[in-house]
VMD Tcl script that builds the backbone (N, CA, C; Angstrom):
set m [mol new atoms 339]
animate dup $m
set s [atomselect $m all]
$s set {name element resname resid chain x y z} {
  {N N UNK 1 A 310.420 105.603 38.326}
  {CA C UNK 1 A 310.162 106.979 38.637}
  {C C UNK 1 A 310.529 107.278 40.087}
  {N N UNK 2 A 309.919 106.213 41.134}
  {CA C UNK 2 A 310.737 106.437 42.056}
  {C C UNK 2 A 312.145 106.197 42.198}
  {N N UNK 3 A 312.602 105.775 42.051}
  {CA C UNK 3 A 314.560 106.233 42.033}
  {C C UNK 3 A 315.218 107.478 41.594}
  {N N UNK 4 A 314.500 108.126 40.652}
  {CA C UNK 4 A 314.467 109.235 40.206}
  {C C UNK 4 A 314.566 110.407 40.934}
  {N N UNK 5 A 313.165 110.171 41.825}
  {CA C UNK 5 A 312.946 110.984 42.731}
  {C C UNK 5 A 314.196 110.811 44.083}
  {N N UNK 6 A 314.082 109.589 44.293}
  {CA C UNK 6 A 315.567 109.118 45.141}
  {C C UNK 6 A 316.443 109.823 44.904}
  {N N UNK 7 A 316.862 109.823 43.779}
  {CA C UNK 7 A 318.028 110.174 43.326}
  {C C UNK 7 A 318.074 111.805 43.765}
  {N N UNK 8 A 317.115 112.316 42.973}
  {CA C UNK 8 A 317.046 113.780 42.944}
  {C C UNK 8 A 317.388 114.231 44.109}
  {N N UNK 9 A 316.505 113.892 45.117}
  {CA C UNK 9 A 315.940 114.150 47.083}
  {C C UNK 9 A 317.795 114.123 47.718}
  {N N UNK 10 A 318.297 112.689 46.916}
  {CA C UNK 10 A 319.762 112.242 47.882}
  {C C UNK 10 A 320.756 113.336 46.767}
  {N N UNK 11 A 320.619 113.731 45.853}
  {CA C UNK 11 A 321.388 114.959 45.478}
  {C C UNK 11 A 321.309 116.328 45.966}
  {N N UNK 12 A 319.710 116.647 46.589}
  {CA C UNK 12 A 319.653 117.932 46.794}
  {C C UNK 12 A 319.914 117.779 48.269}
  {N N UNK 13 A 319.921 116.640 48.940}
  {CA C UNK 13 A 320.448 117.009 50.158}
  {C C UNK 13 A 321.968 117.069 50.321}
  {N N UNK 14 A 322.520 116.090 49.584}
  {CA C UNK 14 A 323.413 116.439 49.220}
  {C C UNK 14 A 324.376 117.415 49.156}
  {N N UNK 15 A 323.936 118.308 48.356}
  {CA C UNK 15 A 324.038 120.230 48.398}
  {C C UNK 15 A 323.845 120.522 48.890}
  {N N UNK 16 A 323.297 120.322 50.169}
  {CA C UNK 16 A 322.377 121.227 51.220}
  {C C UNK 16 A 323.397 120.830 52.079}
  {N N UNK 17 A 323.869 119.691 52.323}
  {CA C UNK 17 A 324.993 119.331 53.359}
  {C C UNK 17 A 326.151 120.396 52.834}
  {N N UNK 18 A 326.669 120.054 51.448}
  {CA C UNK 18 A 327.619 120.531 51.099}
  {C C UNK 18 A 327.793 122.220 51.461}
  {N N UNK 19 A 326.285 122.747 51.206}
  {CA C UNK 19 A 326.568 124.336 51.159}
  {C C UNK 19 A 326.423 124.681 52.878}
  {N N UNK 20 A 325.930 123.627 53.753}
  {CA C UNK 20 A 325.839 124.219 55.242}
  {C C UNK 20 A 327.041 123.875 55.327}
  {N N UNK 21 A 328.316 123.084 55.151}
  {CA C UNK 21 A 329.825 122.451 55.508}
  {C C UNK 21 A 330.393 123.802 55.023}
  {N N UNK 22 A 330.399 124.626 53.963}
  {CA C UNK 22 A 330.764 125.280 53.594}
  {C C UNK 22 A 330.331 126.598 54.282}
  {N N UNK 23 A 329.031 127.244 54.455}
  {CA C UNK 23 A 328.892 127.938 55.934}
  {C C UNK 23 A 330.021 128.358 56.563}
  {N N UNK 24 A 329.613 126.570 57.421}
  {CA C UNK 24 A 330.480 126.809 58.651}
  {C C UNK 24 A 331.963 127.057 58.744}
  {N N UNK 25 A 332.836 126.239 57.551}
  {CA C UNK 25 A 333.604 126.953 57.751}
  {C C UNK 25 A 333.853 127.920 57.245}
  {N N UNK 26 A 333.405 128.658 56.239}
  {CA C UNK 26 A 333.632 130.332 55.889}
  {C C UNK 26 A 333.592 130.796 57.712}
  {N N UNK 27 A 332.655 131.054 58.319}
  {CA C UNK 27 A 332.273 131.028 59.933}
  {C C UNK 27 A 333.290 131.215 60.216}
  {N N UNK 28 A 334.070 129.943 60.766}
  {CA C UNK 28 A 335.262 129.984 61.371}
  {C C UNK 28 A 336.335 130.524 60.443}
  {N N UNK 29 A 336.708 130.414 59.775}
  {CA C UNK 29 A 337.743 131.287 59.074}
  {C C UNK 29 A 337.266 132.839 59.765}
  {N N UNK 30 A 336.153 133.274 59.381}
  {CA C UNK 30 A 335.671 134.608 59.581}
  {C C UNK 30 A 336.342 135.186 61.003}
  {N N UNK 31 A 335.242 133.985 61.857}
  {CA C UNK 31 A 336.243 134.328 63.340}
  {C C UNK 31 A 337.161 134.646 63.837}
  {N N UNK 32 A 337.910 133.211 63.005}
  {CA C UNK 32 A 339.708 133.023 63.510}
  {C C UNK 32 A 339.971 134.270 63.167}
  {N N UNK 33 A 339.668 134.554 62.012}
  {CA C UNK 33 A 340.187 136.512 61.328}
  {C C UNK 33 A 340.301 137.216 62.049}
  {N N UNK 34 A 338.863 137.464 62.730}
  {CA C UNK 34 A 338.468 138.525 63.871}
  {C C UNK 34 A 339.626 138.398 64.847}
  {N N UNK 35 A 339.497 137.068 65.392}
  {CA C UNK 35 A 340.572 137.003 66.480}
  {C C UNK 35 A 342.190 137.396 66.429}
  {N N UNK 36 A 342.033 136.814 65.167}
  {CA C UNK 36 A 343.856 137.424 64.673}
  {C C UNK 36 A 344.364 138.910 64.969}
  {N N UNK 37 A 342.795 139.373 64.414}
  {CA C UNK 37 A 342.672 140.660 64.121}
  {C C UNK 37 A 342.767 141.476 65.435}
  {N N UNK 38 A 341.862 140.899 66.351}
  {CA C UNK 38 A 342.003 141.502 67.510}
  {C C UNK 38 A 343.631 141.419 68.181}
  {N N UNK 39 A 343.709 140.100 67.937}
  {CA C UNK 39 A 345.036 140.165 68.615}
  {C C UNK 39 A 346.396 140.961 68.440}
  {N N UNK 40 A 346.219 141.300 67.225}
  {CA C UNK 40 A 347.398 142.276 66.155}
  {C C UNK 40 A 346.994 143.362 66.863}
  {N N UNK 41 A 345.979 143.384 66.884}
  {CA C UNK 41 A 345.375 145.262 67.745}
  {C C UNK 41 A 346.182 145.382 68.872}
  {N N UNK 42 A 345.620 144.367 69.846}
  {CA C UNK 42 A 346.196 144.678 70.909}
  {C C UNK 42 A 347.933 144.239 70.936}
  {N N UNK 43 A 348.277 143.825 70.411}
  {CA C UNK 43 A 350.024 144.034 70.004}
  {C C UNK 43 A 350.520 144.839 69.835}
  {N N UNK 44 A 349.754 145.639 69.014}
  {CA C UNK 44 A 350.185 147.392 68.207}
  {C C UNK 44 A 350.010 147.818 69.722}
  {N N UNK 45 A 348.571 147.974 69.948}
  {CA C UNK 45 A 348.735 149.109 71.034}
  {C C UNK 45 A 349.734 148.687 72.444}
  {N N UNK 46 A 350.208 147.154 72.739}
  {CA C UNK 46 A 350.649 147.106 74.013}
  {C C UNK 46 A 352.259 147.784 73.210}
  {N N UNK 47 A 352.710 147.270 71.607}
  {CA C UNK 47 A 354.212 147.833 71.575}
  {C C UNK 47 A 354.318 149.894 71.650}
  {N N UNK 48 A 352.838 150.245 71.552}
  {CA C UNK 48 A 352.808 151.572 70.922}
  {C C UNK 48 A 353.077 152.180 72.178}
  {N N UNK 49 A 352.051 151.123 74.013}
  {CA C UNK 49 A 352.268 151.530 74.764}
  {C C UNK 49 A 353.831 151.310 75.826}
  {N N UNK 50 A 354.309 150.187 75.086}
  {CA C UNK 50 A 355.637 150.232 75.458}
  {C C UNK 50 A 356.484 151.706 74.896}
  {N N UNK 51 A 356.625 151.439 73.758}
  {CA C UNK 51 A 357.450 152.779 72.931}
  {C C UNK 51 A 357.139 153.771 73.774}
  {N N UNK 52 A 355.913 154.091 73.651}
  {CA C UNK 52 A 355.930 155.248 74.817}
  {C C UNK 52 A 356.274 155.262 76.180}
  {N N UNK 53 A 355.975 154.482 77.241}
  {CA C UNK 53 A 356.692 154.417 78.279}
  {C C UNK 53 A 358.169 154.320 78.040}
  {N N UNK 54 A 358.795 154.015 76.907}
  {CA C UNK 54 A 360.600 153.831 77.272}
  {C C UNK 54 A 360.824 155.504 76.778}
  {N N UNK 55 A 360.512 155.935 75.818}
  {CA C UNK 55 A 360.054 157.403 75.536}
  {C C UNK 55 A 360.320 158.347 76.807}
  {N N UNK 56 A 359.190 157.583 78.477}
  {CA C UNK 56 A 359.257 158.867 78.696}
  {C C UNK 56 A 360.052 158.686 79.714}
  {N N UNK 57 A 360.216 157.017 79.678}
  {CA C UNK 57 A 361.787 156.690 80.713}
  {C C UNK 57 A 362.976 157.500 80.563}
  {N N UNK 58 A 363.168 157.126 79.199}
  {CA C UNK 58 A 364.367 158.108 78.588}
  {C C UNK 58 A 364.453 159.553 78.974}
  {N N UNK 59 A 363.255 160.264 79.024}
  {CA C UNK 59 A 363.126 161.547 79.249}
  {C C UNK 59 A 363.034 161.898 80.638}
  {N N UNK 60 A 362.753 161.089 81.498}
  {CA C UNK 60 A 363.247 161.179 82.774}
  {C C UNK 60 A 364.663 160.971 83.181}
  {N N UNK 61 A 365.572 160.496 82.624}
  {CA C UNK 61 A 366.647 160.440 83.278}
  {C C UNK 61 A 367.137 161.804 82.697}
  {N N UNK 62 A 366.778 162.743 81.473}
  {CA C UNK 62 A 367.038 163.792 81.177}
  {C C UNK 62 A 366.565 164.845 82.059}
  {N N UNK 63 A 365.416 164.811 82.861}
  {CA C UNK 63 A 364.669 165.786 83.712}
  {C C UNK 63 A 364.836 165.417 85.137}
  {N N UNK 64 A 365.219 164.533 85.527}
  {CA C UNK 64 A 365.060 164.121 86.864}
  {C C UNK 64 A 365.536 165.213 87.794}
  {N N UNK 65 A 366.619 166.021 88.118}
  {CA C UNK 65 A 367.177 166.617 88.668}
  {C C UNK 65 A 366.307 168.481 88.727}
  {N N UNK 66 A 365.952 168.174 87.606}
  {CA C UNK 66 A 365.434 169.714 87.228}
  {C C UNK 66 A 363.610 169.164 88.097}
  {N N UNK 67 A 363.014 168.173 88.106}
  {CA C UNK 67 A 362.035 167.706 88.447}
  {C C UNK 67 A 361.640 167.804 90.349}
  {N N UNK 68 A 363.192 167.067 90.731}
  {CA C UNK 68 A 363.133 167.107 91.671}
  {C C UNK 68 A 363.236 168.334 92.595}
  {N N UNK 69 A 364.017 169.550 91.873}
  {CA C UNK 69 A 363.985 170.789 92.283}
  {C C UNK 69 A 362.575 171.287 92.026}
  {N N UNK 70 A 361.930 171.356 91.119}
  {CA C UNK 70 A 360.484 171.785 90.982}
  {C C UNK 70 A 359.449 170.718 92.266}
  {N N UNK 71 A 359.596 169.821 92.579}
  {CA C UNK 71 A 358.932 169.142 93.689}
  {C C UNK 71 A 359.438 168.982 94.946}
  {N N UNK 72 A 359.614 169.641 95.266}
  {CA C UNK 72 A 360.681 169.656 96.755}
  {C C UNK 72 A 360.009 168.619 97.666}
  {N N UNK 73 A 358.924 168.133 97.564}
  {CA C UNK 73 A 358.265 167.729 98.775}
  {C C UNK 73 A 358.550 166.187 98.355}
  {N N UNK 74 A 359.014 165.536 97.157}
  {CA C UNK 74 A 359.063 164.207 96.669}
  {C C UNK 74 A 360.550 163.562 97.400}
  {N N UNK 75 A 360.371 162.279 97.949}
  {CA C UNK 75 A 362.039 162.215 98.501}
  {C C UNK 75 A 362.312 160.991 97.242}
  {N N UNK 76 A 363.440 160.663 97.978}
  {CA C UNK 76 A 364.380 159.894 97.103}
  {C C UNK 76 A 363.930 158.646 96.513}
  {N N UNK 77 A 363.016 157.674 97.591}
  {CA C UNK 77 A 362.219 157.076 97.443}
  {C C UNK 77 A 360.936 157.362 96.365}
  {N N UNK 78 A 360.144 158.041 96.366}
  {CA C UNK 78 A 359.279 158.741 95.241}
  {C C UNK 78 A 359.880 158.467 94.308}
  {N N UNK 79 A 361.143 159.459 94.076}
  {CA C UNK 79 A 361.875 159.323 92.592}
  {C C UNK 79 A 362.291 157.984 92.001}
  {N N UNK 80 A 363.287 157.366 93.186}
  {CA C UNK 80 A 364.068 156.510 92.545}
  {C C UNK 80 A 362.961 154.977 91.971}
  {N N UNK 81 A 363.251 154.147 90.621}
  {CA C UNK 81 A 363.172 152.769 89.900}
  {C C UNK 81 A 363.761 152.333 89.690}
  {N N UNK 82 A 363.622 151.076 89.546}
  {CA C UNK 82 A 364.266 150.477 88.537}
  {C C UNK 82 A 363.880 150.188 87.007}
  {N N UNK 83 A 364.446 149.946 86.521}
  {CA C UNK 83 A 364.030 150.027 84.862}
  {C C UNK 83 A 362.453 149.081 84.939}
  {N N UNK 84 A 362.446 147.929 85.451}
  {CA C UNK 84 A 361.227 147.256 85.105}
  {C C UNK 84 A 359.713 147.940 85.902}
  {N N UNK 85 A 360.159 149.490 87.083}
  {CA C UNK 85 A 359.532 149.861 87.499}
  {C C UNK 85 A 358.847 151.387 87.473}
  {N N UNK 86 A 359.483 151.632 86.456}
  {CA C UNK 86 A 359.092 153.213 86.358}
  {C C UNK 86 A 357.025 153.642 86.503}
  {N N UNK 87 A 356.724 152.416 86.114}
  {CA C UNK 87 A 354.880 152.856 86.388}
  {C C UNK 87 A 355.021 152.667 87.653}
  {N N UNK 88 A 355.533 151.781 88.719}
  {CA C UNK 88 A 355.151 152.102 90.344}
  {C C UNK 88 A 355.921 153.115 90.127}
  {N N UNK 89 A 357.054 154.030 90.284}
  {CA C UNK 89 A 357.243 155.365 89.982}
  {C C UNK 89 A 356.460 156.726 90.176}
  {N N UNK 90 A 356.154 156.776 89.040}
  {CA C UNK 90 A 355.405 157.417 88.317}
  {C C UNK 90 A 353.672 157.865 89.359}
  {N N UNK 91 A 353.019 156.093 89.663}
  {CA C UNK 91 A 351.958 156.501 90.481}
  {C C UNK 91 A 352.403 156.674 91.942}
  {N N UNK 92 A 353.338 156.487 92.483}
  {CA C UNK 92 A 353.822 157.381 93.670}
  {C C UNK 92 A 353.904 158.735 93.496}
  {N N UNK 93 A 354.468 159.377 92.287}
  {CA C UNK 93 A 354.145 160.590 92.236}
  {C C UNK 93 A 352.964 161.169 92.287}
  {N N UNK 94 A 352.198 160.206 91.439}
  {CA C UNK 94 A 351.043 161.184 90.914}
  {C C UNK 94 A 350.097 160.768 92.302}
  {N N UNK 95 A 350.235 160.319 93.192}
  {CA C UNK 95 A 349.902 159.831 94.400}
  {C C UNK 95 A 349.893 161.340 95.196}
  {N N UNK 96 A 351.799 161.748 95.128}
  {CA C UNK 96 A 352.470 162.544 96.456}
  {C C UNK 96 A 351.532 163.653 96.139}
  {N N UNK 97 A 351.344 164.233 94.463}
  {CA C UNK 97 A 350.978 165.390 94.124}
  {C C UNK 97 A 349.650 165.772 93.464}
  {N N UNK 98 A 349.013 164.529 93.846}
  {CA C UNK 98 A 347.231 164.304 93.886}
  {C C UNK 98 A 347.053 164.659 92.404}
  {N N UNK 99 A 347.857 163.901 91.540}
  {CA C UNK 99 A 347.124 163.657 89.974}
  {C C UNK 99 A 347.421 162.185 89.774}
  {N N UNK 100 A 346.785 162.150 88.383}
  {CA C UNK 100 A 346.608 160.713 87.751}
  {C C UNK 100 A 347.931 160.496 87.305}
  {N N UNK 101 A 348.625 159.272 86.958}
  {CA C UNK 101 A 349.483 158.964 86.639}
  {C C UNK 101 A 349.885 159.381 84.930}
  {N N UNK 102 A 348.613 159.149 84.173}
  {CA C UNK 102 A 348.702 160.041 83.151}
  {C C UNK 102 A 349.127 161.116 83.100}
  {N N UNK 103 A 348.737 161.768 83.744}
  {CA C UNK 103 A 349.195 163.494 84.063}
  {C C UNK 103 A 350.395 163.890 84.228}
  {N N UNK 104 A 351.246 162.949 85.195}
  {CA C UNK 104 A 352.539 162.437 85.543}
  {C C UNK 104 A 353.540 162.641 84.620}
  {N N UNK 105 A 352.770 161.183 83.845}
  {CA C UNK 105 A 353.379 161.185 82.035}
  {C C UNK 105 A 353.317 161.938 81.043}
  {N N UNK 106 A 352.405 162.742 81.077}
  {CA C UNK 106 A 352.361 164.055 80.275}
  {C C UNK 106 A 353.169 164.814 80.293}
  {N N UNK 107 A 353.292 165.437 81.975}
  {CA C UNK 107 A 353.646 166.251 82.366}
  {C C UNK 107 A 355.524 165.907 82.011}
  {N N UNK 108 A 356.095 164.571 82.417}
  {CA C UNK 108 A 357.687 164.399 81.954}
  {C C UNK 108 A 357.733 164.625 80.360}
  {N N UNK 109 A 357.263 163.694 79.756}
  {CA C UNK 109 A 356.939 163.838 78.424}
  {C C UNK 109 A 357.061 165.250 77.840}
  {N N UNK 110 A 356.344 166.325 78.333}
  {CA C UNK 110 A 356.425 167.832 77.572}
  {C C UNK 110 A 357.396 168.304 77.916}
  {N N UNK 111 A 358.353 168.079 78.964}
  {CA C UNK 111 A 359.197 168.968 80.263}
  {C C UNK 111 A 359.705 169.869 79.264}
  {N N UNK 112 A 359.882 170.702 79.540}
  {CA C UNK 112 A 360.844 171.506 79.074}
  {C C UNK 112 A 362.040 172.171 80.035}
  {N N UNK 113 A 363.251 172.184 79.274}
  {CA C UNK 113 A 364.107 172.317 80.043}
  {C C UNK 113 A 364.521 173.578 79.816}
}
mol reanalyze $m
mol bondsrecalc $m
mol representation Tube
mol addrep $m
């Protein structure tokens, strides 16, 4: 009768190992997910925030001239980047003309010509 009980005790712990092993890793799977997950997020938004900055790159070399006549007080320096620099750019402006750099970007972004 006792072995029985042996038996029983070393089976149900048994399961008890088995279903906490199983837990943990559901757990980590869960995590790793999250993390994936997060990381895809912030991918989307850094390519969404690229797309848009080349967006409003592009649209500056369309406005620049019409820009610089509307800001007379910006010199050449202000204006001019280089491609890998258009955000120092941008917050020199929004520096010269006491807004946020957002504003900046808005503001090329809508231009109308």
């Amino acid at each position: 009768m006792s072995t029985n009980n042996d038996n029983r005790n070393y089976d149900r712990d048994q399961d008890q190992q088995s279903n906490e092993r199983n837990q943990n890793q559901n757990q980590h799977q869960s995590s790793h997910q999250d993390q994936r997950g997060d990381r895809n997020t912030d991918e989307q938004r850094d390519n969404s925030r690229n797309t848009s900055s080349r967006d409003i790159e592009s649209k500056w070399t369309d406005i620049e001239s019409d820009y610089r006549k509307r800001y007379t007080n910006l010199t050449d320096q202000d204006l001019n980047y280089r491609d890998w620099d258009f955000d120092n750019m941008t917050d020199r402006i929004a520096q010269r003309t006491n807004r946020s750099r957002d504003e900046v970007n808005d503001e090329i972004k809508n231009w109308k010509n």
